[in-house]
LOGUZA-964876 format. One record per atom (N, C-alpha, C): z, x, y. Coordinates in steps of 0.02 Angstrom, whole numbers, padded with zeros to 5 digits, always signed. Layout:
BEGIN
ZXY ...
// end
This chain:
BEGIN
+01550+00633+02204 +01538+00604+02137 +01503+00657+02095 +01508+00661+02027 +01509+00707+01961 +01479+00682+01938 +01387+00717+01924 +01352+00678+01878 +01346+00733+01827 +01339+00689+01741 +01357+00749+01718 +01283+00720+01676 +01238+00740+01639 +01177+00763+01623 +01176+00783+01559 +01182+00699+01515 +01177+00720+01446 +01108+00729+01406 +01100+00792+01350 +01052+00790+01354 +01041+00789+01238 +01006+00742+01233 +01001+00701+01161 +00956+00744+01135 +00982+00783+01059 +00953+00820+01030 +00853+00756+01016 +00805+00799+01014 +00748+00766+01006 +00739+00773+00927 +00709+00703+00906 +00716+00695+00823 +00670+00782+00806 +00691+00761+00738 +00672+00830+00697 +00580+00822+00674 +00552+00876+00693 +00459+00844+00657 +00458+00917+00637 +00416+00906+00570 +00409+01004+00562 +00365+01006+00582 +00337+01079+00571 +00277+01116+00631 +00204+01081+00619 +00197+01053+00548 +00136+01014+00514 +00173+00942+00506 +00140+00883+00540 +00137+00810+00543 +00163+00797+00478 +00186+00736+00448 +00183+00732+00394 +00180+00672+00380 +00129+00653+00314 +00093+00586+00325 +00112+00557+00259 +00123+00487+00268 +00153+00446+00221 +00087+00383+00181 +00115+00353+00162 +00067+00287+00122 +00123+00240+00122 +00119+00175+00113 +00141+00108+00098 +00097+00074+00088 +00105+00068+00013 +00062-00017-00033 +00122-00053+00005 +00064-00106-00013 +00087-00187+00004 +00060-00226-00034 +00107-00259-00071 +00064-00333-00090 +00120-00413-00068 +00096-00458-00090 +00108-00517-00084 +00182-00532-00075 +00210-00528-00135 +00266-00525-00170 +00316-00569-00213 +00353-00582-00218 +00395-00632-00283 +00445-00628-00278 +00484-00665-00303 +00558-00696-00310 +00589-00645-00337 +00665-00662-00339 +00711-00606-00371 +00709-00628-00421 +00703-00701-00443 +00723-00724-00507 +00673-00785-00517 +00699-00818-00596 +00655-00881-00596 +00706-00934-00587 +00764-00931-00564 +00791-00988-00548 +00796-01031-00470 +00814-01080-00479 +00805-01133-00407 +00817-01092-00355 +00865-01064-00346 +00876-01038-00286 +00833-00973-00272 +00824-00930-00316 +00790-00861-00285 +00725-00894-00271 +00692-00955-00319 +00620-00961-00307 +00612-01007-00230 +00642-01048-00220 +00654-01082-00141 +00679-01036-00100 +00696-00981-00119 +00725-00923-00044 +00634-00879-00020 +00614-00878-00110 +00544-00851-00090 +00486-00882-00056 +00487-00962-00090 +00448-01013-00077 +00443-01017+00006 +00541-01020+00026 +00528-01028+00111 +00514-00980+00169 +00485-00904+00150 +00467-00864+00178 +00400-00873+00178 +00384-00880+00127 +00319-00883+00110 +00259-00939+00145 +00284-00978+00141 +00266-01056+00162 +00297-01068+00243 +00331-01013+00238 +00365-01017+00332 +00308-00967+00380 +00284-00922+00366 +00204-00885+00385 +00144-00946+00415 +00165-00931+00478 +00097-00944+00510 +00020-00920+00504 +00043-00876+00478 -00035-00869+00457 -00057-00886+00365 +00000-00923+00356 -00027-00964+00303 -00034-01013+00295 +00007-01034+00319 -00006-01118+00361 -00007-01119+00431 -00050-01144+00469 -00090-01150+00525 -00069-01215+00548 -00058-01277+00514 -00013-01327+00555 +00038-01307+00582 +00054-01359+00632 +00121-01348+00682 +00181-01375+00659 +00215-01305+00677 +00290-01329+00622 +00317-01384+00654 +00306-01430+00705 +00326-01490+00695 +00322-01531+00658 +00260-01517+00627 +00230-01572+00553 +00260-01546+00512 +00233-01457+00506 +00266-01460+00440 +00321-01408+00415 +00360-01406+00470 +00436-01394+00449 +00472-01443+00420 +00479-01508+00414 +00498-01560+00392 +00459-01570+00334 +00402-01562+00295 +00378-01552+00232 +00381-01511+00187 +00388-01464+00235 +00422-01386+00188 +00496-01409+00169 +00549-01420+00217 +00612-01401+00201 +00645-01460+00190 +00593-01529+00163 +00599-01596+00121 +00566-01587+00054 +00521-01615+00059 +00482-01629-00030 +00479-01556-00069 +00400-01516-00024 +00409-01444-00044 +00466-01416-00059 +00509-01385-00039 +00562-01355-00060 +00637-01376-00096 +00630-01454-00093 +00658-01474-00141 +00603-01495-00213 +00570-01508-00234 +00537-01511-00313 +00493-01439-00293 +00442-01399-00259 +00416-01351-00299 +00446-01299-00324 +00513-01269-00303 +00534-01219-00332 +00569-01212-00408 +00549-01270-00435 +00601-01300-00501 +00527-01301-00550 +00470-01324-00517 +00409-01322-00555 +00396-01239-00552 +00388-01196-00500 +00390-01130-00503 +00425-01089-00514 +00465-01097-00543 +00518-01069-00578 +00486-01057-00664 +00485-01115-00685 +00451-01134-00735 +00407-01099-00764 +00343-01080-00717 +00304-01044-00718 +00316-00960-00724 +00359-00955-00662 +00394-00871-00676 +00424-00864-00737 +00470-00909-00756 +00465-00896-00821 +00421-00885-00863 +00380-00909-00881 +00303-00890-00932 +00293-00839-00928 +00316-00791-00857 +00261-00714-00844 +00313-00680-00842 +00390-00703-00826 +00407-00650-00824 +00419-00596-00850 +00432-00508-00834 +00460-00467-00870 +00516-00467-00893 +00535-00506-00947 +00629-00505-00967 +00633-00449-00984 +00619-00406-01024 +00636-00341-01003 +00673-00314-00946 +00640-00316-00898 +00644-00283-00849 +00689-00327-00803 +00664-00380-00816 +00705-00443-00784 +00665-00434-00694 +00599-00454-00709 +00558-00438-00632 +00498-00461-00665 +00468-00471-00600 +00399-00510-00606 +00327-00449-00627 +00287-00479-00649 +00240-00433-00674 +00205-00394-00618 +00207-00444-00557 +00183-00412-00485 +00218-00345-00466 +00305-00358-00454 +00340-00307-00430 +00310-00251-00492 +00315-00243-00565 +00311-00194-00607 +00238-00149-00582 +00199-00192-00583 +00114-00161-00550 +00128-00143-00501 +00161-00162-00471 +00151-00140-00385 +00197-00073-00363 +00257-00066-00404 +00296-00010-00411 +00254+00058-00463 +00229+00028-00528 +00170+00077-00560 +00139+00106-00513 +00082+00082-00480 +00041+00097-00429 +00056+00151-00372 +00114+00131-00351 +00151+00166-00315 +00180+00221-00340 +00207+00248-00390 +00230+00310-00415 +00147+00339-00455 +00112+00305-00471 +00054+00365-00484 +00021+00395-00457 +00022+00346-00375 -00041+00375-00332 +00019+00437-00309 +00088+00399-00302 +00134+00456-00261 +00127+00531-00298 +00111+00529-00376 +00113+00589-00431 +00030+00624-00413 +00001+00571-00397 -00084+00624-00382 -00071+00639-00292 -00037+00623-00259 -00010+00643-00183 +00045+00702-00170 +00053+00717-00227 +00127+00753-00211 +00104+00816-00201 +00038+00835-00216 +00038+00922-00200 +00010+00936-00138 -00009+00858-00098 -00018+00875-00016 +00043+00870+00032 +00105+00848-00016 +00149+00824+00028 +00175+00769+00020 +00115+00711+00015 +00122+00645+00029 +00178+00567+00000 +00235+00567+00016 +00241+00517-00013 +00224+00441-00013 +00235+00413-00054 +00188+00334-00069 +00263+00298-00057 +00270+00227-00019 +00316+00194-00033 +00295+00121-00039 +00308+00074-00080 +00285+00008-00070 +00329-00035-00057 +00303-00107-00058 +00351-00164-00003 +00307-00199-00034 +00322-00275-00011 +00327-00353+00005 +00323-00382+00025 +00270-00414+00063 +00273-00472+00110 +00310-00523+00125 +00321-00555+00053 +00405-00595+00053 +00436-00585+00012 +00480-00568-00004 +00540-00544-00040 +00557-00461-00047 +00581-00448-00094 +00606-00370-00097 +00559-00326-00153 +00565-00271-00117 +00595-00229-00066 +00536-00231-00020 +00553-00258+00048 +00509-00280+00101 +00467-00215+00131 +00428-00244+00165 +00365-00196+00210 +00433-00140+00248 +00466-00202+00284 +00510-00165+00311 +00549-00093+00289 +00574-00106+00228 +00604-00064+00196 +00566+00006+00195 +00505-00016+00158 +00458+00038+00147 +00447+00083+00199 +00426+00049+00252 +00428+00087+00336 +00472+00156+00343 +00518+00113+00337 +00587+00143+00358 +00588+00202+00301 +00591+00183+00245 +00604+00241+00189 +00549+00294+00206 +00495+00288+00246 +00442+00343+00257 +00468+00392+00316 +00497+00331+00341 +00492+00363+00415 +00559+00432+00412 +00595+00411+00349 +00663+00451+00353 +00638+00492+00315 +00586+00511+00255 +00567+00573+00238 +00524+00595+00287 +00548+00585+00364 +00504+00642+00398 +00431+00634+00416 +00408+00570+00407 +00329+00540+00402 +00324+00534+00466 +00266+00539+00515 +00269+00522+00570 +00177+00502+00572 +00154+00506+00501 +00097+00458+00518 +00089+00438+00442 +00094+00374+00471 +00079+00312+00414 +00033+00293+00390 -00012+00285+00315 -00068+00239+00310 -00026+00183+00278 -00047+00095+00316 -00036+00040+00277 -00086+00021+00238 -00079+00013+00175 -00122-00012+00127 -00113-00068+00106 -00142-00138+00119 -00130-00193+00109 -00157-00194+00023 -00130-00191-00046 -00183-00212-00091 -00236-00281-00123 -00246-00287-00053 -00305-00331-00055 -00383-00333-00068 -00416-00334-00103 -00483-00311-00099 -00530-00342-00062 -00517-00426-00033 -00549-00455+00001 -00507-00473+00077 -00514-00473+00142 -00501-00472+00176 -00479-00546+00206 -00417-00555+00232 -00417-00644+00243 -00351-00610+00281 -00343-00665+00345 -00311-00669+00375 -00237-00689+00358 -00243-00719+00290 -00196-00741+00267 -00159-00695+00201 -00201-00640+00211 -00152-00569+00146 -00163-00517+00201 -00211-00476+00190 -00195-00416+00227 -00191-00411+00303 -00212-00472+00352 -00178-00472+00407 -00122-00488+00434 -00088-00511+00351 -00008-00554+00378 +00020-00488+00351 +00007-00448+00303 +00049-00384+00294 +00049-00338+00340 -00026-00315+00375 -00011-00304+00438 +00034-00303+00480 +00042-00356+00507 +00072-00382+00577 +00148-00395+00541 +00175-00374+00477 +00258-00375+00460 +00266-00317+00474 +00217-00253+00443 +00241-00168+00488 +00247-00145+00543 +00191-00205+00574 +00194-00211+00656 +00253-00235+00684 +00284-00258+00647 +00340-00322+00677 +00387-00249+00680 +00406-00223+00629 +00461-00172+00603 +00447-00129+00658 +00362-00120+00664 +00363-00028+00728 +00387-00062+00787 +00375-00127+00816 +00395-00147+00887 +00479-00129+00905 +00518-00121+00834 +00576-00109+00848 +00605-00022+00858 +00539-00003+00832 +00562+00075+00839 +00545+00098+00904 +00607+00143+00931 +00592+00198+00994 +00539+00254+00965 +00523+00276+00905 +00499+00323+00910 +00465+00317+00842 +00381+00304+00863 +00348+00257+00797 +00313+00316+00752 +00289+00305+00720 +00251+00346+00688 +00170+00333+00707 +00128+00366+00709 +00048+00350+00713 +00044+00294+00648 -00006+00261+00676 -00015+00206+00612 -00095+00223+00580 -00085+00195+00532 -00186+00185+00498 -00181+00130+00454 -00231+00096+00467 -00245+00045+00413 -00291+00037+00349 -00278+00030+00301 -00343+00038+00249 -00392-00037+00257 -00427-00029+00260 -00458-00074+00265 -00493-00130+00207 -00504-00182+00184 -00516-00203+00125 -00577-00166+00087 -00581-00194+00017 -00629-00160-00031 -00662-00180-00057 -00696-00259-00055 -00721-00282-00077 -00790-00270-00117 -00827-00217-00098 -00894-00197-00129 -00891-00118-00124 -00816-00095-00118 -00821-00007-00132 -00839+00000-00190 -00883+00068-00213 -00888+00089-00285 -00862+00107-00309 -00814+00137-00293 -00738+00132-00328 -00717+00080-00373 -00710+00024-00311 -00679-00037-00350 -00721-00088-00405 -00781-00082-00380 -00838-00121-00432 -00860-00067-00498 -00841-00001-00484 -00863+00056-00567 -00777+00039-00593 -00734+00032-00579 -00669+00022-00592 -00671-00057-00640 -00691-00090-00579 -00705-00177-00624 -00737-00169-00670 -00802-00150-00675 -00841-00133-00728 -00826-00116-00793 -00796-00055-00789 -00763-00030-00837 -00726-00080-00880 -00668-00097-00841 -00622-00140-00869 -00632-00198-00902 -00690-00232-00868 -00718-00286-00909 -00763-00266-00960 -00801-00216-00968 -00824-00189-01017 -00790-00173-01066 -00725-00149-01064 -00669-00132-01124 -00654-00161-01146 -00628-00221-01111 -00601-00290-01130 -00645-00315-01171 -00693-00326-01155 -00754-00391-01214 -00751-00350-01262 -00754-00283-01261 -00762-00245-01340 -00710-00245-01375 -00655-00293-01352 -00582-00318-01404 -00580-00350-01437 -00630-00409-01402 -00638-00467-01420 -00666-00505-01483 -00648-00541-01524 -00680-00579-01572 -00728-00624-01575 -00753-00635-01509 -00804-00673-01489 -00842-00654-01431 -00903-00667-01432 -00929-00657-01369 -00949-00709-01331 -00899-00704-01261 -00918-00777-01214 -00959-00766-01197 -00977-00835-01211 -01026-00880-01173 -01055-00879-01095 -00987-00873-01060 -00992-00865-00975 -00927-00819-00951 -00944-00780-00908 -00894-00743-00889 -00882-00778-00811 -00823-00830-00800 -00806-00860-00751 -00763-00815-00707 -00776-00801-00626 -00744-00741-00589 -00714-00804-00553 -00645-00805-00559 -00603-00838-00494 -00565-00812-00454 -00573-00824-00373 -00544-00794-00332 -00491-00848-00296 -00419-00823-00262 -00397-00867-00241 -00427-00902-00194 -00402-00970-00189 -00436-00994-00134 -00424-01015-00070 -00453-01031-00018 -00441-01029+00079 -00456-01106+00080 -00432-01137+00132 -00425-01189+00160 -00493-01177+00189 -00545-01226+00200 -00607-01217+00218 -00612-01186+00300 -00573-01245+00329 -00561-01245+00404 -00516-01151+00424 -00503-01123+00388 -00507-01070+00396 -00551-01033+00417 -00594-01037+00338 -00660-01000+00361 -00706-01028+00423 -00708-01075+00433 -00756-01106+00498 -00729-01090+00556 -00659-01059+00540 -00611-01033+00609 -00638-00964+00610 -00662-00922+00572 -00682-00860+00567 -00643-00793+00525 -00606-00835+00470 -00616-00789+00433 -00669-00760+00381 -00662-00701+00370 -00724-00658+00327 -00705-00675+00242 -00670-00715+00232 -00634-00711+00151 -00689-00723+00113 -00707-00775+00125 -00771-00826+00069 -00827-00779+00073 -00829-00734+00151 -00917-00698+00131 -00884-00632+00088 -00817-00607+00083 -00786-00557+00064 -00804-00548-00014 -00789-00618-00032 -00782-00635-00092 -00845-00633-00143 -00899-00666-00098 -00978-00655-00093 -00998-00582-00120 -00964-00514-00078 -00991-00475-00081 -00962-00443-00157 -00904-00461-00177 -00866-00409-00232 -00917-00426-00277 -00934-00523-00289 -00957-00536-00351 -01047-00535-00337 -01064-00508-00305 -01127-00490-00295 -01129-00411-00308 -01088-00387-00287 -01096-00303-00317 -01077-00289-00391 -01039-00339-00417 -01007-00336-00485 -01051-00376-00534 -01101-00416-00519 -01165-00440-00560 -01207-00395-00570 -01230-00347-00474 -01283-00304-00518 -01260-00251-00556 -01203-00222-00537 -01189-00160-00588 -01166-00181-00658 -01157-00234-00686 -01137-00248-00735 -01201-00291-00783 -01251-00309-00730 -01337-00337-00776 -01327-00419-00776 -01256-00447-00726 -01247-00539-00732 -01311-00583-00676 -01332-00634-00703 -01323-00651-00654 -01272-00719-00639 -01291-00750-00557 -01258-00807-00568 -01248-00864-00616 -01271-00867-00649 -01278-00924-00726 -01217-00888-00769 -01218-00830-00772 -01173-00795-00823 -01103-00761-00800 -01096-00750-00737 -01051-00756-00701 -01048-00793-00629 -01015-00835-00627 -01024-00894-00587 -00950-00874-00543 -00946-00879-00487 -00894-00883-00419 -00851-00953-00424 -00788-00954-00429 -00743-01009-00420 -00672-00982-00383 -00646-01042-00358 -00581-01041-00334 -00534-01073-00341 -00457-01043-00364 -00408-01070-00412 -00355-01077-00337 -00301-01097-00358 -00228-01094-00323 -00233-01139-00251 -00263-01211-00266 -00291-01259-00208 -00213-01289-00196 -00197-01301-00154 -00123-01339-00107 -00138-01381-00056 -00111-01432-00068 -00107-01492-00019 -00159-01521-00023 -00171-01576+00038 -00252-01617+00028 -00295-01592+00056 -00289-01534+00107 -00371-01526+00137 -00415-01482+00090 -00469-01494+00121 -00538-01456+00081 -00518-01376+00052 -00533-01348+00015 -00522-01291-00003 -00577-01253-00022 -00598-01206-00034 -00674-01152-00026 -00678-01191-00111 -00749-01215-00125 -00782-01217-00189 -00820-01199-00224 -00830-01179-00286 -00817-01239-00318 -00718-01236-00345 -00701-01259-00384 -00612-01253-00386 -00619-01237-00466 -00601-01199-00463 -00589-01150-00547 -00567-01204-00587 -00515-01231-00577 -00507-01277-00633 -00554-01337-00669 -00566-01387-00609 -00619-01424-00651 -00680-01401-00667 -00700-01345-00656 -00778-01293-00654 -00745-01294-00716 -00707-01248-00752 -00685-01213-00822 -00671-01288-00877 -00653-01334-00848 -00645-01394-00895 -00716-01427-00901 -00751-01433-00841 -00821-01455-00869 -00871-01422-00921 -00856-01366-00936 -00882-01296-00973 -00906-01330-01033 -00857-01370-01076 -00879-01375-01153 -00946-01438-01167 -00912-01471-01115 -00959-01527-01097 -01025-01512-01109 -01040-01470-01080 -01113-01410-01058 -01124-01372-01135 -01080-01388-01181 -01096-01339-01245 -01090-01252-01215 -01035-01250-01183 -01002-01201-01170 -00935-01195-01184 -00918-01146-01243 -00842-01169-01282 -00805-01111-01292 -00826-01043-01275 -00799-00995-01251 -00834-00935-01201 -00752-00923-01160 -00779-00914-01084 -00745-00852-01098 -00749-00801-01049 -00669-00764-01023 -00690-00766-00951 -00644-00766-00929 -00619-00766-00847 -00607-00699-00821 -00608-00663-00755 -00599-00636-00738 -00557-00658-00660 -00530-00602-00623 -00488-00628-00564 -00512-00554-00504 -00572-00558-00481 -00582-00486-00445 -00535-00495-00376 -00494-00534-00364 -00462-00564-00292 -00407-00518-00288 -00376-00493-00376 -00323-00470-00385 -00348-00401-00408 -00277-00346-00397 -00297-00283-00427 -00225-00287-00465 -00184-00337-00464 -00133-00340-00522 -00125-00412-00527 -00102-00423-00602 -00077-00479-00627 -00032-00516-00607 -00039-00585-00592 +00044-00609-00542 +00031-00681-00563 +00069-00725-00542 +00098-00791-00580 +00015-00847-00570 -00024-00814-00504 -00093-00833-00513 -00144-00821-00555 -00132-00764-00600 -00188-00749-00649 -00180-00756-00714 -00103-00756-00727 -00064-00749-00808 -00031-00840-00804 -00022-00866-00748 -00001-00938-00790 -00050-00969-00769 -00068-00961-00704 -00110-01012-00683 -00194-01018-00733 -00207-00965-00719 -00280-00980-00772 -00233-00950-00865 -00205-00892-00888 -00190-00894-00942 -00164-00939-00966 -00136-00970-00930 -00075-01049-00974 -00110-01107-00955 -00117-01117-00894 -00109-01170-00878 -00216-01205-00880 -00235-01162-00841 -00327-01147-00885 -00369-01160-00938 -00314-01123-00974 -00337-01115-01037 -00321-01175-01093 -00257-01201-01062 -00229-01256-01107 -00290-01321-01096 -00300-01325-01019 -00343-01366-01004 -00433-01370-01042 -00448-01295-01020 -00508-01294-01075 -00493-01315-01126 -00456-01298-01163 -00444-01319-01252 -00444-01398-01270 -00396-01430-01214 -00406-01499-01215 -00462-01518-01190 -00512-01493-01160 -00566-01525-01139 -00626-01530-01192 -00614-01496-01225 -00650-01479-01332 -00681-01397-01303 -00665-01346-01277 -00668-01258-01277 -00623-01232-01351 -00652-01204-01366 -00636-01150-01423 -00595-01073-01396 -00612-01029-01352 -00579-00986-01349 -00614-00974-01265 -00537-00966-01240 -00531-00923-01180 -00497-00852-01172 -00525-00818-01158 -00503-00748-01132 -00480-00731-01076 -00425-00714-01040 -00408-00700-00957 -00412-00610-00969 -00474-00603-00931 -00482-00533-00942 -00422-00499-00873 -00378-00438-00900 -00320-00421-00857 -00364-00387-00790 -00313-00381-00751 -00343-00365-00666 -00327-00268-00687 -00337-00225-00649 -00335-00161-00666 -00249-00143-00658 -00197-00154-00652 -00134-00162-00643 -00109-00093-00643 -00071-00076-00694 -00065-00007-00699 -00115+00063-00716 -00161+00034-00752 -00190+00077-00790 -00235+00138-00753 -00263+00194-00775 -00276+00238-00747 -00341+00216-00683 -00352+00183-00721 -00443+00163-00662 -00392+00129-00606 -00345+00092-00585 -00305+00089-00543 -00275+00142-00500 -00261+00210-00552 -00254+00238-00478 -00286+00298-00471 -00340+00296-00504 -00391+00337-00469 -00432+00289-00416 -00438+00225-00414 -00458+00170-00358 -00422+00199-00298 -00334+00192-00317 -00298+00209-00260 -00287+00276-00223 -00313+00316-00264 -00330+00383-00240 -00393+00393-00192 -00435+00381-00217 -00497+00378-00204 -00498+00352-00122 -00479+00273-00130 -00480+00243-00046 -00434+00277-00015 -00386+00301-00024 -00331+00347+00011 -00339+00391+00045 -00378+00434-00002 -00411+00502+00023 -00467+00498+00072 -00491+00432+00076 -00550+00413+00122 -00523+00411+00190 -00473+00373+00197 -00451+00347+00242 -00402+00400+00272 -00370+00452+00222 -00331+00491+00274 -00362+00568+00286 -00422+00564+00302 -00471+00607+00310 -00437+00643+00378 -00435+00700+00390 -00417+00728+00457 -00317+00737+00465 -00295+00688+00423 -00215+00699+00429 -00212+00725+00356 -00238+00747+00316 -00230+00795+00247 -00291+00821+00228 -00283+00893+00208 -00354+00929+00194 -00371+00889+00140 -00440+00875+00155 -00516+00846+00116 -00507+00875+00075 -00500+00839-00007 -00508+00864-00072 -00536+00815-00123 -00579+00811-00167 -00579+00758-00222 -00518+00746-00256 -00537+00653-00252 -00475+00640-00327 -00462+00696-00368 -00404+00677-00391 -00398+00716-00440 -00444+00719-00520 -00466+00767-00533 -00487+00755-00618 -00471+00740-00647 -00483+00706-00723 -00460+00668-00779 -00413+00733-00814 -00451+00772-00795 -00408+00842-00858 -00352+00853-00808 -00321+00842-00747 -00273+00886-00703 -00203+00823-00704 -00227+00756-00730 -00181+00713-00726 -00126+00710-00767 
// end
């Protein structure tokens, strides 16, 4: 017998590693109609680590009531925000921005940036893959989350994880870790809310900070979200001179009947005028871009409510989205984190951009 001894060219690596990035955020529908928003709705709502009941209960609630009436009400809503322009959600536009600037302050180490999706397109997956074929063989995942919850940046996690289990030949991984009280991100907040009020025609009354909100029984399960959340708007009072009276902690985007982290942004912001409080602006430190939670939910839907409650003027101060303090943020944590796989250098300067 003839054994014959084949032997498989070994993939290509150049002589220096070469190290990649992937943002991640949440993600959104293709469209605002019934069907793209129920294809998004049932990924989304199909995540165990967003719902924690057993899909015996509630696979039959999802793919009955839920997914027949919410995607027709959320649709609705995408409409309000969307980019017709562009014909894409304000999320994908930030989240693709983000991604080509940090990639434009990365490019003279090498580095390319690719981003993804948790549910919908262009997925974690994708992104992976698109790194791994320019030759990347070590990855940082960057969840853009600033507060840590099992239910954003550990479910984006464990989708890149899902993608490397399939590869023979993975790349090194790194994770960024959340940001909740970096100085980065709180001189970044700062700023921005500082610019903002100096637009303004009025000066509120209360600057209300809402963060999304967790199912309580979460946190008593051990997630860090609610103390996460603690820490942004405790570092963002003292550097900014608030205290709690003048910026006050709430939580928006409550679902279903159980308990949810409090107090709940909405009836907090409608009790306001009551109090001879009749203009507010809002802020959203949960987010580092604008998405159907910050522009309908408190811009439209918030604000309409204050007004009917007898409020005079609300402000939704914007999350840092595209703009430059965005990606010098994203530079900044980047460069932290890929310390040792690219020579140590400062951000870039304002004059070199």
């Amino acid at each position: 017998m003839t054994f014959i001894t084949v032997h498989r060219a070994a993939p290509h690596r150049d002589a220096a590693p070469r190290t990649g990035v992937l943002l991640s955020n949440l993600g959104t529908p293709d469209g605002t109609g019934y069907a793209a928003v129920r294809r998004y709705l049932a990924e989304f709502l199909s995540d165990r680590r967003i719902i924690e009941a057993s899909p015996l209960i509630w696979k039959p609630i999802l793919y009955g009531p839920v997914l027949t009436f919410r995607p027709r009400r959320s649709g609705e809503a995408y409409h309000r925000i969307w980019h017709h322009d562009r014909d894409e959600s304000p999320l994908r536009t930030y989240t693709r921005d983000q991604a080509e600037g940090l990639g434009a302050r990365l490019a003279a180490d090498g580095v390319p940036v690719a981003w993804g999706m948790r549910y919908g397109r262009p997925s974690i997956r994708q992104a992976l893959h698109e790194l791994v074929a320019q030759g990347c063989d070590r990855i940082l995942l960057a969840p853009l989350y600033p507060q840590y919850s099992a239910t954003t940046t550990a479910t984006a996690n464990d989708q890149a994880f899902r993608a490397l289990m399939r590869m023979r030949n993975q790349p090194a991984i790194r994770t960024l870790p959340a940001f909740a009280d970096h100085p980065a991100y709180i001189a970044a907040l700062g700023r921005s809310i500082t610019a903002r009020l100096g637009t303004l025609d009025f000066k509120p009354q209360m600057i209300v900070a809402s963060f999304h909100g967790l199912p309580r029984v979460y946190v008593e399960k051990g997630d860090p979200y609610a103390a996460e959340c603690g820490r942004t708007i405790t570092a963002l009072r003292h550097a900014m001179g608030y205290d709690a009276q003048m910026m006050p902690l709430t939580f928006q985007s409550r679902f279903g009947p159980a308990k949810w982290l409090e107090p709940y942004t909405a009836p907090f912001i409608e009790s306001l005028p009551a109090r001879g409080i009749e203009r507010i602006a809002v802020i959203t430190p949960g987010f580092i871009s604008d998405c159907i939670e910050t522009l309908d939910e408190i811009g439209n839907e918030a604000g309409d409510a204050f007004i009917k409650a007898g409020g005079r003027e609300l402000a939704l101060i914007p999350c840092l989205n595209n703009s430059p303090d965005a990606i010098d943020l994203l530079e900044t944590l980047v460069r932290e984190e890929l310390q040792g796989w690219i020579p140590r250098q400062p951000p870039t300067p304002p004059e070199a951009r």
